[in-house]
C-alpha positions in Angstrom: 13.1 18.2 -4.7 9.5 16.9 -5.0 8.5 16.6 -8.2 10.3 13.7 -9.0 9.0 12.2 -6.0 6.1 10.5 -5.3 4.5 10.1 -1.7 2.0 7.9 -1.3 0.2 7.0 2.5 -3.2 7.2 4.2 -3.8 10.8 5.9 -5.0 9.2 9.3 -1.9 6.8 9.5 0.4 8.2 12.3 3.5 6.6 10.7 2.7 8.3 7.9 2.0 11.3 9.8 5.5 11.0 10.6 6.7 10.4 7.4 5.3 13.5 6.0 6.8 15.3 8.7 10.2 13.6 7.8 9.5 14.5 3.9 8.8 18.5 4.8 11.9 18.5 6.8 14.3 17.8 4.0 12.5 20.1 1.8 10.5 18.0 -0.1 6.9 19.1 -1.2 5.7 16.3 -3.0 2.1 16.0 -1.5 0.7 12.9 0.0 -1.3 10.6 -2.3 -4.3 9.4 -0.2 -3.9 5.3 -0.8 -7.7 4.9 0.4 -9.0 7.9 -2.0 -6.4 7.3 -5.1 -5.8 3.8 -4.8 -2.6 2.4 -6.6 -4.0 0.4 -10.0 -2.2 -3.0 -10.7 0.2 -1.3 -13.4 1.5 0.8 -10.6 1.9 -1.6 -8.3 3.6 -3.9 -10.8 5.9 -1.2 -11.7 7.1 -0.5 -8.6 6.9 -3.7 -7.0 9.9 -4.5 -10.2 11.6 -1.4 -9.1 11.9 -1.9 -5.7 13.5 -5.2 -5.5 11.8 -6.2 -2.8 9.4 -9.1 -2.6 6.1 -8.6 -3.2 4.5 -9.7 0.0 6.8 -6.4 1.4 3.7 -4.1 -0.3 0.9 -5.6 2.1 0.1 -4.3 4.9 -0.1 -7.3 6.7 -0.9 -5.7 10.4 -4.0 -4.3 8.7 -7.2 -5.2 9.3 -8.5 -6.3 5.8 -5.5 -8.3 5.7 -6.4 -10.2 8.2 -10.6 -10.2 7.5 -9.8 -11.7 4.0 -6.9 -14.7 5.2 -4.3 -13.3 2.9 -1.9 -14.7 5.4 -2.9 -18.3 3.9 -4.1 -17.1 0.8 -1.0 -15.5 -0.2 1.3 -18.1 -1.0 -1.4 -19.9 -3.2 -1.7 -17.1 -5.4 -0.2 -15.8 -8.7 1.5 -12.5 -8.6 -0.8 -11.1 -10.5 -3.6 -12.0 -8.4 -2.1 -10.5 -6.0 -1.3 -7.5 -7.9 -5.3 -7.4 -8.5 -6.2 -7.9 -4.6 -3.8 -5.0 -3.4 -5.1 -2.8 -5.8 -8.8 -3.4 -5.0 -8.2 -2.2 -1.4 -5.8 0.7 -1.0 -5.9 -0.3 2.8 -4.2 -3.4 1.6 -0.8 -2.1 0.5 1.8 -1.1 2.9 1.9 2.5 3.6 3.6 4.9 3.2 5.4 4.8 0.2 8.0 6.7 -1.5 8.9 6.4 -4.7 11.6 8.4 -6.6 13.3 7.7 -10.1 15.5 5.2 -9.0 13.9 3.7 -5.3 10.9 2.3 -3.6 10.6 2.6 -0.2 8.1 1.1 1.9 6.8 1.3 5.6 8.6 4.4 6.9 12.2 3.5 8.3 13.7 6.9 8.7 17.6 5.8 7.9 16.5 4.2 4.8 14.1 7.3 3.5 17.5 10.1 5.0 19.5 7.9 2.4 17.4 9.7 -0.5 18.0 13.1 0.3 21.8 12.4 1.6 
């Protein structure tokens, strides 16, 4: 299992340090997309944002540090989705990390029982 899998997280990010850990251990070798380096475009995000099922405020990272420098907090429910489709993919550091995605699921943030549910 990997290839169908996509893993996507910032390299210096302890959780997804730990997530990557978590991925290995269940035999998955899908390598870690760097969010900063390779940032997801709009189309991506949209894509799985419609996937997922979640809302899309779930895919900031709203602990973050740009978050907060750029008042998304207040921002945020002013905007269109796909404004903010275009603000989380000008700043990889924006989008809540890590993420998995797999044919059928998009996880994000690491919980661990939700990602074990993938490889039951």
């Amino acid at each position: 299992m990997g290839s169908e899998i996509l893993f996507v997280g910032y390299p210096k990010c302890s959780t997804c340090q730990k997530a990557e850990k978590f991925l290995r251990a269940h035999g998955c070798t899908a390598p870690m997309r760097d969010i900063k380096a390779a940032r997801p475009t709009a189309e991506e995000l949209r894509a799985w944002h419609q996937r997922s099922g979640l809302p899309l405020r779930r895919f900031f990272n709203t602990s973050g540090m740009v978050y907060r420098d750029l008042g998304l907090k207040d921002k945020l429910p002013h905007m269109t989705e796909e404004e903010q489709y275009a603000v989380l993919a000008a700043d990889g550091m924006l989008v809540k990390r890590p993420l998995l995605i797999t044919a059928d699921r998009v996880l994000t943030g690491f919980r661990e029982k939700e990602w074990a549910e993938v490889f039951a």
